[in-house]
Backbone as a ProteinNet text record, in pm:
[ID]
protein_1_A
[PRIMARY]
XXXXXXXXXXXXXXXXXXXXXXXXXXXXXXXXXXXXXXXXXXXXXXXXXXXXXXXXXXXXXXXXXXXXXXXXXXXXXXXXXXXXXXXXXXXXXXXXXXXXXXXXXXXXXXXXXXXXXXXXXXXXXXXXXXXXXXXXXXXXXXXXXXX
[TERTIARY]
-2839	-2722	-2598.3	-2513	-2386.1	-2289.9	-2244.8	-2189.4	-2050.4	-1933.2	-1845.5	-1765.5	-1666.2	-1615.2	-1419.2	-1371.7	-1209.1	-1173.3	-1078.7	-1012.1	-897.6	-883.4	-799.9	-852.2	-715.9	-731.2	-862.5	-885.6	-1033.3	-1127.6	-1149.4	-1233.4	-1221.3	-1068.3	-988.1	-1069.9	-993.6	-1076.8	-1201.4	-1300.4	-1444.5	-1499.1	-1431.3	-1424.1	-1401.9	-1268.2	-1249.9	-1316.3	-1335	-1476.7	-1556.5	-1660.2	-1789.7	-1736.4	-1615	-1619.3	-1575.4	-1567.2	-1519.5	-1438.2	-1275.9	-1162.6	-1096.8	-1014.4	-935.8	-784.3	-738.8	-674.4	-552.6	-425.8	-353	-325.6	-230.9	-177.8	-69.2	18.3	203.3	232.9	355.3	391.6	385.3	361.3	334.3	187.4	99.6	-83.5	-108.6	-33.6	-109.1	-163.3	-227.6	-326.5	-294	-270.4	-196.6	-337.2	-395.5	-473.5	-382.3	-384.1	-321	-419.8	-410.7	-533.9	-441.2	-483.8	-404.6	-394.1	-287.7	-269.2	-378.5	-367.6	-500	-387.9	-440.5	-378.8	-417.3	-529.4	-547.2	-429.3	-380	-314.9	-130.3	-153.2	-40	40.3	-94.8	-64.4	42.7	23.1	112.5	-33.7	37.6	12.6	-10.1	-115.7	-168.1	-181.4	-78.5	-85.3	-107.9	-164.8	-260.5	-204.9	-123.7	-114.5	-204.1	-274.4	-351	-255.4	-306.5	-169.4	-272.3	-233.9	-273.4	-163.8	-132.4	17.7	-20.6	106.2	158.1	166.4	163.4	242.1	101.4	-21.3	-156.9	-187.6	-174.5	-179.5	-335.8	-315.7	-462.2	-474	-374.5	-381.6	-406	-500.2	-523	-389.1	-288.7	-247.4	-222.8	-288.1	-303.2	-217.4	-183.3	9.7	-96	-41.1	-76.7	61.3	116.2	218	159.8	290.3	288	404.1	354	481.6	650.6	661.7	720.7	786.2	872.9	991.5	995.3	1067.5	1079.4	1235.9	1256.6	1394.3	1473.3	1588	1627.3	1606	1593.6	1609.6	1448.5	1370.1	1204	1173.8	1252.9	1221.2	1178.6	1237.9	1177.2	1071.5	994.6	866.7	790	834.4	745	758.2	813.7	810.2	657.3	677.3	641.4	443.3	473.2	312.9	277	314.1	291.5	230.5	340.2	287	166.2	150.1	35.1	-68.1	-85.5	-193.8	-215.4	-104.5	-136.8	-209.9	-168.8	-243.9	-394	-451.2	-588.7	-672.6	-580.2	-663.5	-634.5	-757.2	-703	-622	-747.1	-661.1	-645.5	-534	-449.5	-296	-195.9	-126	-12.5	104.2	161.2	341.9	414.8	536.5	635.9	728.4	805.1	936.2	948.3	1056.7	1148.7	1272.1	1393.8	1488.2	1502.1	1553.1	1749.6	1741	1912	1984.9	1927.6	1990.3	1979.4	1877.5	1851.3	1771.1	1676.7	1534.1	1426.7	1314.7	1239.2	1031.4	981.7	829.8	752	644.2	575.1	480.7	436.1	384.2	259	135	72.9	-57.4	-46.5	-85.3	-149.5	-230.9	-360.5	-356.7	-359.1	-343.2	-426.5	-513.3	-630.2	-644.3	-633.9	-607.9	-705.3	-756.1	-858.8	-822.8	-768.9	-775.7	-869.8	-961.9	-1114.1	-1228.8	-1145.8	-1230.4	-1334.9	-1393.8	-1414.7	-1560.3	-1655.5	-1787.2	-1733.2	-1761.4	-1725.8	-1737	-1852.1	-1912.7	-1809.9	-1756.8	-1675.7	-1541.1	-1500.5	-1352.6	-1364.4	-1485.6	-1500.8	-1501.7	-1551.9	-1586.2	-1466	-1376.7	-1223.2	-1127.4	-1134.1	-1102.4	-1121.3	-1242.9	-1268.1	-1229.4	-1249.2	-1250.6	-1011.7	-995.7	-822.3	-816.8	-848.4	-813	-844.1	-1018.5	-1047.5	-976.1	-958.9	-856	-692.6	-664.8	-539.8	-534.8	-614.3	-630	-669.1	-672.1	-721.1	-601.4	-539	-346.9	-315.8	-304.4	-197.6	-286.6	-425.2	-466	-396.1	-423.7	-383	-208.9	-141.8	-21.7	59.6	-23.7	27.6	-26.7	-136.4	-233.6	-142.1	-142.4	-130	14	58.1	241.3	333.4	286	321.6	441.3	400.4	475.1	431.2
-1265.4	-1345.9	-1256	-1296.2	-1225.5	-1214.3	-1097.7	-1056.4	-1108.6	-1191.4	-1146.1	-1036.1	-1045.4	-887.3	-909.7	-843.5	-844.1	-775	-938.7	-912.7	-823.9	-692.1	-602.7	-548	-457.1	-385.6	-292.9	-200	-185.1	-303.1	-404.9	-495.9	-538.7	-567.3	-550.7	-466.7	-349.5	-224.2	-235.2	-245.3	-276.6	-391.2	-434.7	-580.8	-577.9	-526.8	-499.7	-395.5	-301.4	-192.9	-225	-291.1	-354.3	-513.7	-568.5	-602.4	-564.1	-437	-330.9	-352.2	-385.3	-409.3	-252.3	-226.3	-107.4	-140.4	-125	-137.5	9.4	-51.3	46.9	29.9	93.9	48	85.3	-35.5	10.4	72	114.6	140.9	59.7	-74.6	-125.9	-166.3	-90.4	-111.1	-217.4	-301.6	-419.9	-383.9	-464.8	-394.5	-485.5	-388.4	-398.1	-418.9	-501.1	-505	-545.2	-489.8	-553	-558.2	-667.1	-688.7	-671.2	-612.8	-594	-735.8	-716.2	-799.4	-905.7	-1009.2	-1087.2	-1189.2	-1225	-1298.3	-1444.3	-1499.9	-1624.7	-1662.1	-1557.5	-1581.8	-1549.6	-1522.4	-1501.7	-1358.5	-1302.6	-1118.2	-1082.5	-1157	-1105.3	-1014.9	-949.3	-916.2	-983	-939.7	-1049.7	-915.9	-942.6	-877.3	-976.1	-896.7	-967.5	-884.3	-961.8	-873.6	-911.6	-837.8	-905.5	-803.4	-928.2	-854.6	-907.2	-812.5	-844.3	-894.9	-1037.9	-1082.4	-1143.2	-1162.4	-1262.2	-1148.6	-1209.9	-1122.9	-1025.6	-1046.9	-972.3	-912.9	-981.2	-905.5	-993.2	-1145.6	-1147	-1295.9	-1305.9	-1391.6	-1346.1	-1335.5	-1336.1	-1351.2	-1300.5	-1382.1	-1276.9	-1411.4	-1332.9	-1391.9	-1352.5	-1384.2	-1348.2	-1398.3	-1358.6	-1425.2	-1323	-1309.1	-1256	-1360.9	-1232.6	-1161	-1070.2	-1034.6	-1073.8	-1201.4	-1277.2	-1396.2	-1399.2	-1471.9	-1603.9	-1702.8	-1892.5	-1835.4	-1871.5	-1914.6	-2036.1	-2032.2	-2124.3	-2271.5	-2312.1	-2415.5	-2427.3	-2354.7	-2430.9	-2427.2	-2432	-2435.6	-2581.4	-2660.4	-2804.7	-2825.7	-2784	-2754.8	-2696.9	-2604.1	-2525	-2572	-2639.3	-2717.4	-2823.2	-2901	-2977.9	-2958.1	-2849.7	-2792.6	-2771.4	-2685.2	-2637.7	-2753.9	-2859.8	-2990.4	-3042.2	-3057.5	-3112.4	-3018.3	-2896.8	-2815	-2815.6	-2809.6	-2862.3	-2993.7	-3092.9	-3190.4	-3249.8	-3130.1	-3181.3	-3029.5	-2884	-2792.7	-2783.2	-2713.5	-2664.1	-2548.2	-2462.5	-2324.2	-2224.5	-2151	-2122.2	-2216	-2221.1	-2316.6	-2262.3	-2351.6	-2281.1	-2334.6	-2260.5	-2278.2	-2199.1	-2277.4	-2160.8	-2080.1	-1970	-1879.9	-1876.1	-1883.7	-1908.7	-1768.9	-1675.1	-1560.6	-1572.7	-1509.5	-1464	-1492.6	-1447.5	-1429.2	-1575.2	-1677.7	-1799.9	-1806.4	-1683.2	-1749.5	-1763.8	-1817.6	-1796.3	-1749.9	-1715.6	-1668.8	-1734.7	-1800.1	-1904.8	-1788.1	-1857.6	-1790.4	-1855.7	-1794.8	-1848.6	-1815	-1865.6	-1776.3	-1860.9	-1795.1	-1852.5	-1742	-1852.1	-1784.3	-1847.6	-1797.4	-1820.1	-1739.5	-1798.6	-1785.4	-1697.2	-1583.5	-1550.3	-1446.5	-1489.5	-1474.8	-1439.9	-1531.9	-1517.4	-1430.6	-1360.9	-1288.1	-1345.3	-1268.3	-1334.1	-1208.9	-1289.7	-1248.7	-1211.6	-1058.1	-1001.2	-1070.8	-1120.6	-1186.8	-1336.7	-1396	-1453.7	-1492.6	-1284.6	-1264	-1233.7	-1208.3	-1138.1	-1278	-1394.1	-1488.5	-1520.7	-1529.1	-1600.8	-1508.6	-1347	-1287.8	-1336.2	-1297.4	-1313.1	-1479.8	-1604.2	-1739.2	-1736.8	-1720.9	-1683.8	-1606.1	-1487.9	-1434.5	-1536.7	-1559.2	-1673.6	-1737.1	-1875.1	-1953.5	-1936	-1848	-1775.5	-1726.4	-1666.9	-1640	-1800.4	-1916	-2018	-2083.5	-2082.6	-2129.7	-2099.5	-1940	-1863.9	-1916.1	-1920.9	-1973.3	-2088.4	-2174.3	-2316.1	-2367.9	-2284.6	-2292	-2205.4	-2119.5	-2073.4	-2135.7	-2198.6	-2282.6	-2403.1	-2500	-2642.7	-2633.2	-2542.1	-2567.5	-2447.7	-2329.2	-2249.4	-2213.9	-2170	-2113.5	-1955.5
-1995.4	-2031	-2030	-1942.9	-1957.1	-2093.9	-2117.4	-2233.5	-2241.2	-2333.4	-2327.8	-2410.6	-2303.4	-2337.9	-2322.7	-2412	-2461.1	-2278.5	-2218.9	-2114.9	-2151.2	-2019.7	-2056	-1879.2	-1856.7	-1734.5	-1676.4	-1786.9	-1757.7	-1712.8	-1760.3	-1712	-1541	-1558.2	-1406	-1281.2	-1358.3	-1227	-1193.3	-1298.4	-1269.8	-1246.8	-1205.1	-1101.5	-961.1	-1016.9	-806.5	-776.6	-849.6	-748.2	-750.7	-845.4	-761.6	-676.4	-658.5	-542.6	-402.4	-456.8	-350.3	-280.6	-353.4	-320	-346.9	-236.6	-243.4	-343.9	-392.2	-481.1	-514.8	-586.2	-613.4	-770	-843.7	-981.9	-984.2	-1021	-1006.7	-1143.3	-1219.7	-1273.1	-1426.6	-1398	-1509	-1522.5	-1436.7	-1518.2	-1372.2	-1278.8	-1224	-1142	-1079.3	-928.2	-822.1	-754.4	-587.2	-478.9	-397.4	-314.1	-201.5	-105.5	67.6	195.1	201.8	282.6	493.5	573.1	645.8	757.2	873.2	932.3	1003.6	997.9	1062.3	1178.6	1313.8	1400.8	1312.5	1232	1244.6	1130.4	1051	916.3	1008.2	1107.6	1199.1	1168.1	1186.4	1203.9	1096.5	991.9	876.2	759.6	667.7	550.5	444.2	383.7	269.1	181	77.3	-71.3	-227.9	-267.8	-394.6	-507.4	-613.3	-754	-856.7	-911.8	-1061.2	-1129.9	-1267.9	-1376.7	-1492.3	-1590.2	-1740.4	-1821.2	-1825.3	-1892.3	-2000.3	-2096.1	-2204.8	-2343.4	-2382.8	-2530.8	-2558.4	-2556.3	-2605.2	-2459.7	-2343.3	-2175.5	-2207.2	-2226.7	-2241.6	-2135.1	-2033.4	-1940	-1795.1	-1750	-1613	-1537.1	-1452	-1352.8	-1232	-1116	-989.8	-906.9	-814.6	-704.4	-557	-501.3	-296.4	-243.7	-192.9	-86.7	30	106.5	276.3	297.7	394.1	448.7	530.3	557	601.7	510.1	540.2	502.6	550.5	490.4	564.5	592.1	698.4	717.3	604.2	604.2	534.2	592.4	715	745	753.4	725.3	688.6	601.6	455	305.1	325.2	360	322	338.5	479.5	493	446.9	401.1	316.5	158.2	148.8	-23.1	19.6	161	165.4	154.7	248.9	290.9	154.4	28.4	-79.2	-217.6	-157.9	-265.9	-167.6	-53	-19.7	-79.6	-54.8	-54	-261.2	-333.9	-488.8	-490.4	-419.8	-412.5	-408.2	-340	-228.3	-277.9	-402.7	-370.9	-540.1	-589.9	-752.6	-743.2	-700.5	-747.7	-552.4	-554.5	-685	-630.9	-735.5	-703.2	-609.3	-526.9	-414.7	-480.4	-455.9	-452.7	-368.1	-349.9	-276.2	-363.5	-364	-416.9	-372.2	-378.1	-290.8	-326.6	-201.2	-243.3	-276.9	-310.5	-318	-184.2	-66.2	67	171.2	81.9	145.8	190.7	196.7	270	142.3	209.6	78.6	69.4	21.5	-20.4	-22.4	14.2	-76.1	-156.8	-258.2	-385.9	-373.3	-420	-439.9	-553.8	-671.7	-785.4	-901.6	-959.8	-1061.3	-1201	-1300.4	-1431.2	-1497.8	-1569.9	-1679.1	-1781.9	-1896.4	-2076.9	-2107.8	-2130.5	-2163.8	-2270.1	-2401.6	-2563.4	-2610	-2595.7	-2650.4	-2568.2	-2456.6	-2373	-2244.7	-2176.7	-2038.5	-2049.2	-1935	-1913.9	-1773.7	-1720	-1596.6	-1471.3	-1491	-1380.8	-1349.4	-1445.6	-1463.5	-1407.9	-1448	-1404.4	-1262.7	-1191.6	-1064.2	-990.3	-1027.6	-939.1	-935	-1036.6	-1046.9	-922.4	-961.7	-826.5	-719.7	-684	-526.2	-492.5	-586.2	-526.8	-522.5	-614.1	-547.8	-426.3	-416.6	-261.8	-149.5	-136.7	-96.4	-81.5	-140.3	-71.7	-49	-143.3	-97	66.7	126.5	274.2	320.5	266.1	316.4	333.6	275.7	246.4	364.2	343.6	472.2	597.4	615.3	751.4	797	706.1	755.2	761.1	678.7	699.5	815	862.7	986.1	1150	1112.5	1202.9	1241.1	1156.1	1109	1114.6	1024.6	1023.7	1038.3	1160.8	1199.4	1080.5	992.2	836.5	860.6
[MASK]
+++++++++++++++++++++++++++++++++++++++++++++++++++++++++++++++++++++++++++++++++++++++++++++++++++++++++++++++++++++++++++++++++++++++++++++++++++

């Protein structure tokens, strides 16, 4: 029977190494994974932040960006693609970020409460199933709606 155990960054790391994710740590504790260019995701970059947030750092939250930018004149589309894909997918959820300069990011990111602590096996499945369909997003939105 799996143990639980007080979510915290250690738990983090020993997650992504036995899922044998290469990983970095920025300046504030989060972990950096970049997964490199793929043609089906449209030869962009897929970066992954996990973070230990909220006032105790006792919320899961994980982000996937690409490398690439929406033009301003395909924000609408990309609002649009983002509410469909909230629609029809749970996790993780999609929005778009609208930069300073007018273009904008889509975001795409999953946060889970874990106060009362998390069983590893748990936090690892929650990992890997966000990247997962996070690379499932960027497929189909570069496929389907050349985003």
């Amino acid at each position: 029977m799996p143990t639980v155990e007080t979510f915290n960054r250690e738990l983090i790391k020993t997650c992504l190494k036995e899922l044998e994710l290469h990983y970095l740590q920025d300046s504030d504790g989060d972990f950096v994974v970049d997964f490199a260019k793929n043609p089906d995701r449209g030869d962009v970059e897929m970066r992954i932040i996990i973070m230990a947030s909220g006032k105790e750092h006792e919320i899961l939250q994980i982000a996937a960006t690409i490398d690439r930018r929406i033009p301003a004149a395909s924000l609408g589309q990309a609002i649009m693609v983002c509410n469909k894909w909230n629609e029809e997918t749970r996790i993780p959820k999609a929005y778009v970020h609208k930069r300073d300069d007018g273009t904008g990011t889509i975001v795409l990111e999953n946060q889970v409460d874990f106060e009362k602590g998390v069983h590893k096996e748990l936090l690892q499945h929650i990992i890997g199933c966000t990247i997962a369909t996070s690379a499932q997003f960027w497929k189909k939105a570069y496929q389907e709606h050349h985003l």
